[in-house]
N, C-alpha and C positions, 0 to 999 in steps of 0.2 A: 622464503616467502612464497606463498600460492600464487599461481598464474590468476587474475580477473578472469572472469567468464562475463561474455556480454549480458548486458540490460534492457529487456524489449521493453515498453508499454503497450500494450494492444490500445485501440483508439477509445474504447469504453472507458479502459483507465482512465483514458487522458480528459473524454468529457465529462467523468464523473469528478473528478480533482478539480476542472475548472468550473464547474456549476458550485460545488462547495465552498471554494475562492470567492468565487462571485457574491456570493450567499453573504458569505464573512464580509468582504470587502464593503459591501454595503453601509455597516455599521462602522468597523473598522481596517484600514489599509493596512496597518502597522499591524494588525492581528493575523490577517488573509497572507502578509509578506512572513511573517516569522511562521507561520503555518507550513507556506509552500516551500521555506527553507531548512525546516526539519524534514518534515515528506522527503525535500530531497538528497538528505546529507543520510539520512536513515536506508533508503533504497538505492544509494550509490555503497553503502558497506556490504548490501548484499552480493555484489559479484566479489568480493571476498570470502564470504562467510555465509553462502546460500540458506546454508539449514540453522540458523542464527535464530530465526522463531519457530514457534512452535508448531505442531501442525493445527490443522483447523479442526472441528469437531462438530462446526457447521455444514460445512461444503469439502467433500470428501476430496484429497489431491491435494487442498492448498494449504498454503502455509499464511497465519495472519500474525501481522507486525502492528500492533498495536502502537498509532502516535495519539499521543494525549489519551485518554481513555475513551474520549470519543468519538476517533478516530480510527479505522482498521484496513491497511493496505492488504488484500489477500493476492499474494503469488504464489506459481509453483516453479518447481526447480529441476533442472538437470544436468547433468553433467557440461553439457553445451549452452546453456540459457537460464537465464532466471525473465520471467516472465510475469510483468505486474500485472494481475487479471481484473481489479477492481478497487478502488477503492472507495467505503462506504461510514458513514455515520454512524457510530454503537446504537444506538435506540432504532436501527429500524429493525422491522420484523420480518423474522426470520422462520423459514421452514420447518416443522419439527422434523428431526431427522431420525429415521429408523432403520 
């Protein structure tokens, strides 16, 4: 079995995850709860299995783990860290990238 490699969240991550929560919870608790327990059973596999998604095609470096469709946790990886850099809602609009 691979050794884990740590799991940072940068603080973005973390206000972006709990504004989304919030968002949810409004309507539904039970939705916002089973929400923030996939987010986090899905990015506790990554100090396993770092390069588990894909890379990004938006945001050059990262790597996006799509939960639910529209939902997109974007990290990057290295050999010492996997690092959640953001997590964001699919419909929001995005850069064109060139």
């Amino acid at each position: 079995m691979d050794k884990p490699i740590p799991l940072q969240w940068r603080p973005q991550a973390h206000a972006d995850l709990l504004e989304i929560l919030e968002y949810i919870a409004e309507d539904d608790l039970d939705a916002a709860d089973a929400l923030q327990r996939e987010i986090d059973e899905k990015t506790a596999a990554l100090t396993l299995h770092p390069k588990l998604y894909k890379l990004s095609s938006r945001v050059p470096g990262m790597r996006e783990l799509v939960v639910r469709p529209n939902y997109v946790v974007f990290y990057r990886e290295s050999a010492q860290l996997v690092e959640i850099v953001n997590v964001v809602h699919a419909r929001r609009q995005w850069p064109q990238i060139r």
